[in-house]
C-alpha positions as CSV (number, residue, x, y, z in Angstrom):
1,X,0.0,0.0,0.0
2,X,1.1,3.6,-1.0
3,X,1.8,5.9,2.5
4,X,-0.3,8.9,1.9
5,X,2.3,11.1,1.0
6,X,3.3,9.6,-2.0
7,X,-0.7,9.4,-3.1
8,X,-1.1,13.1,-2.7
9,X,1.9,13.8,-5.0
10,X,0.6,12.8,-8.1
11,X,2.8,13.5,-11.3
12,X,2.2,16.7,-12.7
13,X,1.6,14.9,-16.0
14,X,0.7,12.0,-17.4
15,X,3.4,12.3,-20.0
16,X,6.5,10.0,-20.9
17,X,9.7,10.5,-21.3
18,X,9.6,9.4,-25.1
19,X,5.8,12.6,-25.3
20,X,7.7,14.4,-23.5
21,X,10.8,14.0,-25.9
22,X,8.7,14.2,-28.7
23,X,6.5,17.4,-27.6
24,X,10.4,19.4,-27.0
25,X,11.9,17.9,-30.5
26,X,9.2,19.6,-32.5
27,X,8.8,22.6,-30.6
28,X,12.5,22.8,-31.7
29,X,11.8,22.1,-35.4
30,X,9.1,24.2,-35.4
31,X,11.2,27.4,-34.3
32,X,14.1,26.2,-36.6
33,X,11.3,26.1,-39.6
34,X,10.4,29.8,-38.5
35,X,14.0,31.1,-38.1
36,X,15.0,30.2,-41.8
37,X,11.4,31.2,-43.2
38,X,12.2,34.6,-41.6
39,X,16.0,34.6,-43.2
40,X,14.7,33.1,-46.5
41,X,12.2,36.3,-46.6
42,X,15.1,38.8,-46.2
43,X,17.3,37.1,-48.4
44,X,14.5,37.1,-51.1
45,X,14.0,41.1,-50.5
46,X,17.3,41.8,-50.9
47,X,17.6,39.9,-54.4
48,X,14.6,41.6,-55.3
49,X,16.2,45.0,-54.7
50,X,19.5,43.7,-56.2
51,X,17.6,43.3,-59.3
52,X,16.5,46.8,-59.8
53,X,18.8,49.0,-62.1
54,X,20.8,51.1,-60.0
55,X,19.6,54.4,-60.8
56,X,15.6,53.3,-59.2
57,X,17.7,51.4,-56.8
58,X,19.9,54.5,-55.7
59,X,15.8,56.9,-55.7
60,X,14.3,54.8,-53.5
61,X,16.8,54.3,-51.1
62,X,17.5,58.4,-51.3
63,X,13.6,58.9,-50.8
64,X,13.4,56.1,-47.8
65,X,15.9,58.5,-46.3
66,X,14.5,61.4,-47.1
67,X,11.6,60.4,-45.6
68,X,13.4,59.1,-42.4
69,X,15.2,62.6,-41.9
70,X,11.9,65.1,-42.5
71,X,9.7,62.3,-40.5
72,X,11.6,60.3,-38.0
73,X,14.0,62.6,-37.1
74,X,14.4,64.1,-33.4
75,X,10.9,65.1,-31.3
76,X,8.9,62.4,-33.8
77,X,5.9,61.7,-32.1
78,X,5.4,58.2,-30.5
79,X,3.1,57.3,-33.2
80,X,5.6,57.0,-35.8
81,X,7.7,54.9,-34.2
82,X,6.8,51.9,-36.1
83,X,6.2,53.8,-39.0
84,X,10.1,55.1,-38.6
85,X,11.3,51.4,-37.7
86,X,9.6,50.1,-40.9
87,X,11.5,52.4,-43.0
88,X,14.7,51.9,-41.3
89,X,14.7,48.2,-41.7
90,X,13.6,48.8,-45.9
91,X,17.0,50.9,-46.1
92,X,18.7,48.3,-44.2
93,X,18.4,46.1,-46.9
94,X,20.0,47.6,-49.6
95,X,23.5,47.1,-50.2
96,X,23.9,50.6,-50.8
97,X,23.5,51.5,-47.5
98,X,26.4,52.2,-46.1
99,X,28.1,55.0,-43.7
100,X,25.7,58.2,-43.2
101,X,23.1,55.5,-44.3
102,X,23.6,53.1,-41.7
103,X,24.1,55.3,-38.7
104,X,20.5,57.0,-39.3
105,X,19.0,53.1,-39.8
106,X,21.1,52.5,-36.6
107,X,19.6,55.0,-34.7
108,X,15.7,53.5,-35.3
109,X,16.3,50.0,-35.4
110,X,18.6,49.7,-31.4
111,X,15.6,49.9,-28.8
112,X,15.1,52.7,-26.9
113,X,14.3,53.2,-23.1
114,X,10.6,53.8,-22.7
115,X,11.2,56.1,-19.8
């Protein structure tokens, strides 16, 4: 007979090692699968701007930061902030963007203290 100890502590779960082994191996697939669809998307939007001719390449990435300078720039409301963080992660993923480029992308993509 069981003391009454051990019948009050009932497992937590009714799974077995080998659910249980099961349950963490495609949780770990699962995030793998998401992790390269996530890097297969970038990749694929950077070809894509690749394969513009330079010139549209060069005036869209000039507008882009245009557009973050006049809209994103210092005392932007808190509404924009996505708005500014969207445009800094396009420029971000053209090759082009290099230098003055990168520090303004820089400067909306780190996080910043919320108070």
């Amino acid at each position: 007979m069981q003391s009454p100890a051990r019948a009050l502590a009932a497992p937590r779960s009714a799974r077995t090692p080998w659910t249980t082994w099961l349950f963490r191996t495609a949780v770990a697939v699962l995030l793998a699968a998401v992790v390269v669809g996530v890097l297969v998307e970038l990749s694929a939007k950077r070809r894509a701007l690749r394969t513009l001719p330079a010139e549209q390449r060069a005036a869209v990435l000039a507008r882009t930061l245009e557009e973050l300078r006049e809209t994103c720039g210092p005392g932007a409301p808190d509404v924009l902030r996505d708005h500014c963080r969207e445009l800094a992660s396009f420029a971000a993923q053209f090759d082009d963007c290099r230098g003055e480029c990168e520090a303004l992308v820089r400067g909306h993509l780190t996080s910043s203290p919320t108070r």
